[in-house]
N, C-alpha and C positions, 0 to 999 in steps of 0.2 A: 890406345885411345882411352880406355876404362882407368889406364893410371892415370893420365895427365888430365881427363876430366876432373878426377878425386884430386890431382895435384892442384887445379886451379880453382878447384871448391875449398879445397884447404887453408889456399892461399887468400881467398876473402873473407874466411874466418878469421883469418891473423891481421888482418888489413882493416881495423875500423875507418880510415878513411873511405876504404874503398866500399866499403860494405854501406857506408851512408849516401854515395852516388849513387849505389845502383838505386836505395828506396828513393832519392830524388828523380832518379830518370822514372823510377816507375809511378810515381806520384804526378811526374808532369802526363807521361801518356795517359793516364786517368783524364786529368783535367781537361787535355784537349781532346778527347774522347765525349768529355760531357757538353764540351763548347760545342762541339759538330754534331749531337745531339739538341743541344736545346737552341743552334742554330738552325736544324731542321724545322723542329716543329715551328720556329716563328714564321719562317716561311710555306708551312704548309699550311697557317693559317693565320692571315694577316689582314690588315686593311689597306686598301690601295688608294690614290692621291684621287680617285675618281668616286670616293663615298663608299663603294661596293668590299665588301671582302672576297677572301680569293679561299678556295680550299683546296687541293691537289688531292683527287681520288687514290686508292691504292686498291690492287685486287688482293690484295694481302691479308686485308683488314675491314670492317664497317667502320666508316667514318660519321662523326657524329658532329653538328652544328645545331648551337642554341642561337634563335633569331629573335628578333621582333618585329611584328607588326611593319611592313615596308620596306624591311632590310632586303639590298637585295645580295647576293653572293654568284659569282661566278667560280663555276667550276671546270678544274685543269686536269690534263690527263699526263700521264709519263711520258716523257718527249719520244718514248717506242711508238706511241700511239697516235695512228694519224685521225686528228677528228674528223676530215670527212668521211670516217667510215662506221662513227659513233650512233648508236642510237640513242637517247635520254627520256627516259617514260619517267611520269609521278605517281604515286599512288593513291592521291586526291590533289588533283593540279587546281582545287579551291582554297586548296590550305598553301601548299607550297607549287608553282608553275616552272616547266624550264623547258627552254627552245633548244633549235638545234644545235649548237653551241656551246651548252652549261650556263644559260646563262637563268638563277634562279630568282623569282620574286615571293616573299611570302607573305601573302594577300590575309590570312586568317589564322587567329587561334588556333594550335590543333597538332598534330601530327603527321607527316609523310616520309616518306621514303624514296629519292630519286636512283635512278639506275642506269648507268653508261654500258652501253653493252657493246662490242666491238669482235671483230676477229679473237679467238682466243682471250677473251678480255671480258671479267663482268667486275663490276665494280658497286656498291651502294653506298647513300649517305643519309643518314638519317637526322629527319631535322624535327627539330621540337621549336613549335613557334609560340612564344608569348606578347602580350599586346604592349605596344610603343605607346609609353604614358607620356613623351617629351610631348611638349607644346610644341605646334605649326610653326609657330612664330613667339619671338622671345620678348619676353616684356619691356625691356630698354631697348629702343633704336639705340645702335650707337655705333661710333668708327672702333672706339677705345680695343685696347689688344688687352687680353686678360689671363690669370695665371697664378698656381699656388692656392686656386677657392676652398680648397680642404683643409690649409692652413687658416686663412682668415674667416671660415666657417666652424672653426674649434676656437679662436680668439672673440669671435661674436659668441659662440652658445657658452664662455667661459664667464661673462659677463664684467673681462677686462674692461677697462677704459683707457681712454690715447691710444687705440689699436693701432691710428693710421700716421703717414709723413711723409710731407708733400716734395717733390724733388724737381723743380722749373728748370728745362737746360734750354738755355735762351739760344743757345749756338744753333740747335737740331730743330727749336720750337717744340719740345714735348714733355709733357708732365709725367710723371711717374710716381704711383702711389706706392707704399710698403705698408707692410704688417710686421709687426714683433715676430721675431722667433724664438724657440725656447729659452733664454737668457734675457728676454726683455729687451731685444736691439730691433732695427731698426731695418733690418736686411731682405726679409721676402713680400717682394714684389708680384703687385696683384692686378694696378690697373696700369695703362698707357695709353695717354688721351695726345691728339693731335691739337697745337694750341698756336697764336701768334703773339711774339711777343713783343717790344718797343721797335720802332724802324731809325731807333736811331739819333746822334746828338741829341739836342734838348730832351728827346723822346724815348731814353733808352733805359730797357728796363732795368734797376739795381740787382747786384749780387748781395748774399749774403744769406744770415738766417734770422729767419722772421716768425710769426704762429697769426693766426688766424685771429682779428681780434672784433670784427663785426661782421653780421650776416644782413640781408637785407632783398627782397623775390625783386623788388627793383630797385635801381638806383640812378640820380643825374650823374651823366661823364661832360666832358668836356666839348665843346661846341653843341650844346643842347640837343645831346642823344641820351638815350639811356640805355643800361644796364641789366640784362635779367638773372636773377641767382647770384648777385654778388656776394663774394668775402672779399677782404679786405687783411692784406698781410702786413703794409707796413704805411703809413699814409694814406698816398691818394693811389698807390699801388692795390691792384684788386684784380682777383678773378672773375671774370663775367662774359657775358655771353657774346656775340655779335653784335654793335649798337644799332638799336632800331630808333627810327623816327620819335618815335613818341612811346606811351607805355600799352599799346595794341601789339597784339603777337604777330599781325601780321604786316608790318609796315619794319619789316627786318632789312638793313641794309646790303641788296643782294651783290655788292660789288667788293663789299669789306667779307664776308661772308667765304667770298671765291679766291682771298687770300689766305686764307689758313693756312698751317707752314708755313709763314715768310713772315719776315717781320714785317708791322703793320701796325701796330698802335703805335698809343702815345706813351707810353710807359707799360701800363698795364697787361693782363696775361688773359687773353680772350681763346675763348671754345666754344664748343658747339652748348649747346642748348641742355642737351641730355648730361655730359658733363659735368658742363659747373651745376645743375640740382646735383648730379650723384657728391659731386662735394658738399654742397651746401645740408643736403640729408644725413650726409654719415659722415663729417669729417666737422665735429665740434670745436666752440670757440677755443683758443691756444694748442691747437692742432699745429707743429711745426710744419714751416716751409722753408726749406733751402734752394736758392736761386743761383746758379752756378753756370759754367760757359766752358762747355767741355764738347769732345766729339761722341759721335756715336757710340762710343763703349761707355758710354756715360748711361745707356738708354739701355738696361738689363730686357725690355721684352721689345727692343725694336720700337717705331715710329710708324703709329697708324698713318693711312692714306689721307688724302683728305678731297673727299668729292667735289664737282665745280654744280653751283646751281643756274637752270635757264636763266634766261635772258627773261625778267618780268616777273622771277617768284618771289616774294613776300615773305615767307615764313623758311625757317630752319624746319631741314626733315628729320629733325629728331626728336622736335616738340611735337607733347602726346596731350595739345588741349586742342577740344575738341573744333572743328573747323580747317584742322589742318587740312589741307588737297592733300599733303604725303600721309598721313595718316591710313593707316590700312593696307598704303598700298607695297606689292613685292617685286622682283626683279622680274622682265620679261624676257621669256626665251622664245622664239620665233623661227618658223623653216622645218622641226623634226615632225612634219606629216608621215601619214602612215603611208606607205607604197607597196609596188609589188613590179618584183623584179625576175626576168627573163635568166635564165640559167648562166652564169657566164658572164652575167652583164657586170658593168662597170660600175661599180658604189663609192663614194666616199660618204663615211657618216655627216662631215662638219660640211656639206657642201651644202650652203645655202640657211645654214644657219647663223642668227644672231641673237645678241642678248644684251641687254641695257638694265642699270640699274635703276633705282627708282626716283633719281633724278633724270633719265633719260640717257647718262652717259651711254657711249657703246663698251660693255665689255666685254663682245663675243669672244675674245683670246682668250678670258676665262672657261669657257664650258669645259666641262669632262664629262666624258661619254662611260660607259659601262657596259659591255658587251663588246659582240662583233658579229659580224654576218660574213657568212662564207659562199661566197657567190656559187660556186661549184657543186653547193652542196642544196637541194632543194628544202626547203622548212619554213617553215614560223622561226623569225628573229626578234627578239627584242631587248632593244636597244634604251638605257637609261638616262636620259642627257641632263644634268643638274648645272648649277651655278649661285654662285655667293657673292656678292657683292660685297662694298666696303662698309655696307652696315651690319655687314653680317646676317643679310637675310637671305633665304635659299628657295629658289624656286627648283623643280623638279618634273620632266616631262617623259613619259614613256612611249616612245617610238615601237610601230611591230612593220616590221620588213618580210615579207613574204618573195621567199624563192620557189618559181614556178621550174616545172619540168623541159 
C-alpha cells in the first residue's frame, strides 16, 4: 500500500493536468464551504416579512444584537429544543423585555442581557440598544415605489445637473424616474408613480420623446377643470394632478380620482397630488420625457397601487396643505385587545382583527403579526401586529396575551 500510495503521488507530479483538478476541486470545496457559512449567518440573523428580526440562540456562543429604539426581534431556539420547556429572563426588561416565546422589544437606550434556559440548555444574547432617530411618519404621502436613494443622493450632493428622465408607459399607466449612472446614462431608477394616461381615440396620449418645457402650481384643462403642479412636455400634453373643479384643493374630482391605472384622460398624464409637485420640485425645465407603450418589464420598480377614495371626499390624500381631513392621519388596525387566556385554550392571533387605510379601504389581509403565544405553555405573550398601507404609512399595535395556569 506504501508503494502504490508513493506510486500515485508520483503519478500527480507527472500529470500537470491532473495536478490542476485536484487545486480545482479543492478551491470549489473552499467555496461551498464559505456559501454554507455566510449562508448560515444570514439566516441566524435576518429580517422577517413581519418588520421583526429573527436571531437563533446557540449554547455555543453569546450571541450579540445591535437594536434601536422599538425594534423588535424574536428569538429561535435549535429545533432540539422544545420551547415549551424554555424559560427567557432580562436583565433590565426596561431596556430590553421578552415573553415566553422569545419574543423581544427594546423599549430604551441601554444594555441587557436575555437568557433561554431549558433542560440542558442555557443560552444568552446580548443586546445593545440605540435610539431610532427615523421619523413616525415620512414627510411625502405618497403611493410612488422607490429605489437606488444612494445613487440619486451622490448625483444631488454632486451638484450634477439633468440628474433625472421621465419614462411614461401608457400601456401599464406608470411613470418611472432615473438618475445617471456613472457614465452619464440614463439607467438607475429611483421613483414609480401610479398615473392615467389618454382613454383613448381623439384622447390618446402620444408616444415619443419630449423634455419638460413649462411649469405652472396651476393650470386650465379642458372642459373648465384645472390642473395642479403642472409641466408640460409636448403641447397641450401635461403632467398634472387629478382635475378639480375650480383652483380650491378641495373641490378635487373624486370620481376621476378613483381611476388611476386606467386610462382616463384626454391625452394628458395625470397623478396624485404628491407626485406631480415631486416633479415639478426636482425635475427642471428640458428634463427629458419618453412616452412609450410597452408591458410591464418596461416598469424596472414595478406599478404602485392605486387607492379608491369614499364616496363624498374632496381632496387628494396626498395633499400636505393645510385643511386636508387626510392630513395627519394613519392606517387603522382594530380587534388586537389585550386578553387572557385559559391553559389550552384555543387562540388565533388574526381572529377578529382588521385594518383599513386612511382612506378607509379594508386592508386587513395585510397585517403581519410578530410573535406567537403558546397556548400550553403559561406566560406573558406579546404579540406585535403592524401594517402599511399604499401610502406607505405604518401603523403598529402591541398585543399582551396572558396564559393562565
Amino acid at each position: 500500500m506504501r508503494y502504490g500510495s508513493k506510486y500515485r503521488y508520483d503519478q500527480s507530479r507527472s500529470n500537470p493536468a491532473k495536478k490542476i483538478l485536484i487545486i480545482v476541486g479543492v478551491i470549489v470545496i473552499i467555496a461551498l464551504t464559505v456559501m454554507v457559512v455566510l449562508r448560515f449567518v444570514n439566516l441566524s440573523k435576518k429580517a422577517v416579512d413581519n418588520g421583526a428580526l429573527n436571531m437563533q440562540m446557540s449554547a455555543d456562543k453569546v450571541t450579540t444584537m445591535d437594536v434601536k429604539t422599538g425594534d423588535v426581534c424574536i428569538l429561535s431556539m435549535p429545533s432540539a429544543i422544545n420551547m415549551k420547556e424554555v424559560e427567557f429572563t432580562s436583565t433590565d426588561p426596561d431596556v430590553v423585555r421578552v415573553d415566553a416565546a422569545g419574543h423581544t422589544d427594546a423599549l430604551a437606550v441601554g444594555k441587557a442581557t436575555v437568557t433561554a434556559t431549558a433542560r440542558n440548555f442555557t443560552a444568552e444574547c446580548q443586546f445593545t440598544v440605540t435610539q431610532n432617530t427615523e421619523p413616525e411618519r415620512p414627510d411625502e404621502v405618497t403611493t410612488a415605489l422607490k429605489a437606488n436613494q444612494d445613487v440619486l443622493a451622490q448625483n444631488q450632493a454632486s451638484g450634477m445637473r439633468d440628474i433625472y428622465s421621465i419614462t411614461v408607459n401608457r400601456r401599464t399607466n406608470t411613470v418611472t424616474v432615473y438618475t445617471k449612472d456613472q457614465d452619464g446614462q440614463y439607467t438607475v431608477p429611483v421613483r414609480a408613480m401610479i398615473c392615467s394616461c389618454g382613454k383613448g381615440g381623439e384622447f390618446t396620449t402620444i408616444t415619443g420623446d419630449f423634455s419638460i418645457y413649462f411649469q405652472e402650481p396651476w393650470h386650465p384643462l379642458y372642459d373648465e377643470v384645472y390642473g395642479m403642479f403642472v409641466s408640460g412636455f409636448k403641447d397641450d400634453f401635461l403632467f398634472h394632478s387629478i382635475p378639480y373643479e375650480n383652483t380650491t384643493h378641495d373641490s378635487l374630482e373624486t370620481a376621476e380620482f378613483n381611476k388611476l391605472g386606467e386610462p382616463a384622460s384626454q391625452g394628458c398624464v395625470r397623478m396624485m397630488v404628491s407626485d406631480v409637485y415631486w416633479i415639478m420640485r426636482n425635475c427642471e425645465l428640458n428634463t427629458p420625457v419618453h412616452v412609450i407603450d410597452a408591458d410591464t418589464k418596461a416598469d424596472p420598480l414595478g406599478r404602485p397601487n392605486a387607492p379608491k377614495l369614499p364616496v363624498g371626499a374632496t381632496w387628494d390624500p396626498t395633499d400636505d396643505t393645510e385643511g386636508n381631513p387626510f392630513r395627519g392621519k394613519m392606517p387603522t388596525l382594530e380587534g388586537a385587545d389585550d386578553l387572557t387566556l385559559k391553559k389550552g385554550g384555543h387562540f388565533n392571533e388574526l381572529d377578529g382583527v382588521t385594518a383599513a387605510d386612511i382612506c378607509g379601504n379594508d386592508i386587513s389581509d395585510r397585517v403581519k403579526v410578530a410573535g406567537k403565544v403558546i397556548p400550553e405553555k403559561p406566560g406573558v405573550y406579546y404579540l406585535t401586529y403592524s401594517i402599511t398601507d399604499d401610502f406607505n404609512l405604518k401603523t403598529r399595535v402591541t398585543r399582551t396575551v396572558t396564559v393562565t395556569g
